[in-house]
Phi, psi and omega in degrees: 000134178305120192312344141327308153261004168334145150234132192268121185238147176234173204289155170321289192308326186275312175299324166315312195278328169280342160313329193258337183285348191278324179277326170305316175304318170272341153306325172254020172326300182354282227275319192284317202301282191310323169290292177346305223269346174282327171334291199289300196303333196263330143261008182104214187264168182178251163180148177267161180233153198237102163285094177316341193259007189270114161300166211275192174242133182019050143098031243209095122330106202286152190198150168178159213269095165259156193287183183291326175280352146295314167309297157337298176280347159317324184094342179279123206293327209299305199294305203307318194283304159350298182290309189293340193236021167315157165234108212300341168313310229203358202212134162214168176261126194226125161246114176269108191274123189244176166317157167047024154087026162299138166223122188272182200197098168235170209219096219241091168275134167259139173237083182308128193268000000 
């Protein structure tokens, strides 16, 4: 098969858990879009960050906006390149920190009606 056309699957259990960060992510878009975007005017680019592994608090997930040389110093190459090419009109970086030291990493566009 043409190295073009490779195709890459990842395991059941990971698609499933990126199927629940995406729906968790777009259920609280509300809330992340506005958090992104006061993030970026007060400091610049960055990413909101998440512990996934902390139960929530009254279903509430602790989340918060870190700048880009913190994201840097975290070390995850998928977040450092994320951050660096978003484009803060229409885009924010939502980094998830999961068990056994895993992190998922999206690059999240809003298209405001």
């Amino acid at each position: 098969m043409p190295e073009s056309e490779r195709k890459f699957s990842i395991p059941s259990w990971a698609e499933l858990e990126r199927r629940q960060d995406m729906a968790w992510l777009n259920g609280n878009l509300h809330h992340f879009w506005p958090m992104a975007q006061s993030g970026y005017e007060e400091v610049g680019r960055g990413a909101l960050v998440s512990d996934m592994v902390i139960e929530p608090q009254n279903g509430i997930r602790p989340i918060v906006y870190c700048p880009q040389e913190l994201i840097v110093a975290l070390g995850d190459h998928d977040a450092i390149r994320m951050v660096a090419q978003y484009e803060p009109e229409w885009q924010f970086v939502a980094m998830l920190l999961k068990a056994e030291k895993r992190v998922s990493t999206y690059r999240i566009g809003v298209y405001e009606r």
